[in-house]
C-alpha positions in Angstrom: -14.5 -5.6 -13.9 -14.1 -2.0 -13.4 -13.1 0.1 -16.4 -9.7 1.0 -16.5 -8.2 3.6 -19.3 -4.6 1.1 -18.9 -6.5 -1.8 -19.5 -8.6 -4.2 -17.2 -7.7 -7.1 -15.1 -8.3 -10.6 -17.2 -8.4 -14.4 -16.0 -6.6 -16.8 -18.6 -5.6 -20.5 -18.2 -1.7 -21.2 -18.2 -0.3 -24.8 -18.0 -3.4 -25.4 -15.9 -3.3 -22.4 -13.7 -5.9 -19.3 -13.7 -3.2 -16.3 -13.8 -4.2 -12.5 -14.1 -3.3 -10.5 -16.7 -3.5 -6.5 -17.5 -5.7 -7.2 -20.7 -4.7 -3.7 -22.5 -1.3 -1.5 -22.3 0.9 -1.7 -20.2 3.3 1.8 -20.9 0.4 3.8 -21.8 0.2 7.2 -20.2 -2.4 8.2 -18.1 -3.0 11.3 -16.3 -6.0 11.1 -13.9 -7.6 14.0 -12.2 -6.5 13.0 -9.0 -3.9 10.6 -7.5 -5.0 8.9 -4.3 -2.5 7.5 -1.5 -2.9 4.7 0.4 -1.1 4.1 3.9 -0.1 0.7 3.3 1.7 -2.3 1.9 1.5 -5.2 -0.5 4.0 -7.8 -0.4 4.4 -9.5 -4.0 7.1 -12.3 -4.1 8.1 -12.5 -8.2 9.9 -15.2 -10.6 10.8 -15.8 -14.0 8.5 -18.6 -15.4 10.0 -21.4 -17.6 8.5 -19.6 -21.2 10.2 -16.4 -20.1 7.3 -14.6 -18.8 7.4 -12.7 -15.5 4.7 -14.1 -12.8 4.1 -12.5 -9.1 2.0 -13.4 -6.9 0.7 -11.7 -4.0 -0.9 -14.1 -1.2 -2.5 -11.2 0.8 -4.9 -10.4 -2.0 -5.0 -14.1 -3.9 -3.5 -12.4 -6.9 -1.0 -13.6 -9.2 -0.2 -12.1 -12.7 2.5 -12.7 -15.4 4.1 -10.0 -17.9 6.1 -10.3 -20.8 9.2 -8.4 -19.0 9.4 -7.3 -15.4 9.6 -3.6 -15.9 5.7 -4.7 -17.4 5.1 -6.7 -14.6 5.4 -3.9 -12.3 3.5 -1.7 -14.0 0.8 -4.1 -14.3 1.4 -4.6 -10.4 0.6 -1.3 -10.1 -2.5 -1.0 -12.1 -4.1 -4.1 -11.0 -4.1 -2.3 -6.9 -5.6 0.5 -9.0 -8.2 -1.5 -10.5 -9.0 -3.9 -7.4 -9.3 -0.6 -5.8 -12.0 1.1 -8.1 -13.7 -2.5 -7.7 -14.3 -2.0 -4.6 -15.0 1.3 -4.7 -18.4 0.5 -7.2 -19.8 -2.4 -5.3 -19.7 0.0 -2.2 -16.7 -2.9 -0.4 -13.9 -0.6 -0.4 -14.2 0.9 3.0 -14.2 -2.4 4.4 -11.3 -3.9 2.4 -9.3 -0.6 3.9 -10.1 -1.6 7.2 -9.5 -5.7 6.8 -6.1 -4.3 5.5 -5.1 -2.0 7.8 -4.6 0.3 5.1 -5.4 3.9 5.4 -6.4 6.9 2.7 -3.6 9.3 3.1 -6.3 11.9 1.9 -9.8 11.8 1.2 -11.3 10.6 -1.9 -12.4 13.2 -4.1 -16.0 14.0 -4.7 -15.6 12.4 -8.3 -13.9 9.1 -7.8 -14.2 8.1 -11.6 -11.7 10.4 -11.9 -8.7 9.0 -9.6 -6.1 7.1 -9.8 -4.5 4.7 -6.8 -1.4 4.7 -5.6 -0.7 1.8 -3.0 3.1 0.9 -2.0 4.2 -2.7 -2.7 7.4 -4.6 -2.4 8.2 -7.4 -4.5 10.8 -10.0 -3.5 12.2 -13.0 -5.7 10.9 -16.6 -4.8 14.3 -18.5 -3.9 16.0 -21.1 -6.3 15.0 -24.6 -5.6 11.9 -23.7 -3.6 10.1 -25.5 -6.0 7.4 -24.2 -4.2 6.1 -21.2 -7.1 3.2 -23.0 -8.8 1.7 -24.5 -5.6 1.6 -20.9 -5.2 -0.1 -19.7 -7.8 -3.8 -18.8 -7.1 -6.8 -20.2 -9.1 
């Protein structure tokens, strides 16, 4: 995975599941050279799992993720776009990805993209009580 001064996206094995984890901190500050916008959204639907961790999962993408509180979650939310992103970026797919998304660069990339920073809108919306439906959901 791409390297990522907040940490770097990790697979572990919960109750059966593969979930994805920020492996590193999750308030640290970072101040990159240059902040890039995306034209876009990512829809995240979000619950509170039975151990008191925070999961969301995002079906567009096939990620899901869990945090110890949900002001972490988001953050990690946030820095796992950033680190799909510079994924992509390095194995030359990003370009594409924009383009299967619909999503646009509000600017272009600067000439050194080690030094940037993504910033792609998301919304996050609870998964109802009684849907039951949260860990069929979850993406291995």
């Amino acid at each position: 995975m791409a390297s990522n001064p907040l940490g770097r996206l990790a697979r572990r094995s919960t109750n059966g599941h593969n979930v994805t984890v920020m492996d590193g901190p999750a308030n640290s500050t970072y101040s990159p050279a240059f902040l890039v916008r995306i034209e876009g959204n990512v829809p995240w639907m979000w619950r509170k799992a039975s151990g008191g961790s925070y999961v969301a999962i995002c079906e567009p993408l096939k990620i899901t993720l869990q945090a110890r509180s949900y002001c972490e979650l988001m953050e990690d939310i946030s820095n796992s776009l950033d680190a799909l992103l510079k994924e992509l970026m390095a194995s030359n797919d990003f370009d594409r990805f924009l383009q299967d998304q619909g999503w646009h660069l509000a600017a272009p990339i600067p000439s050194r993209p080690k030094d940037v920073r993504f910033d792609v809108p998301f919304s996050i919306m609870p998964v109802a009580a009684g849907t039951n439906g949260s860990q069929r959901r979850v993406h291995q």
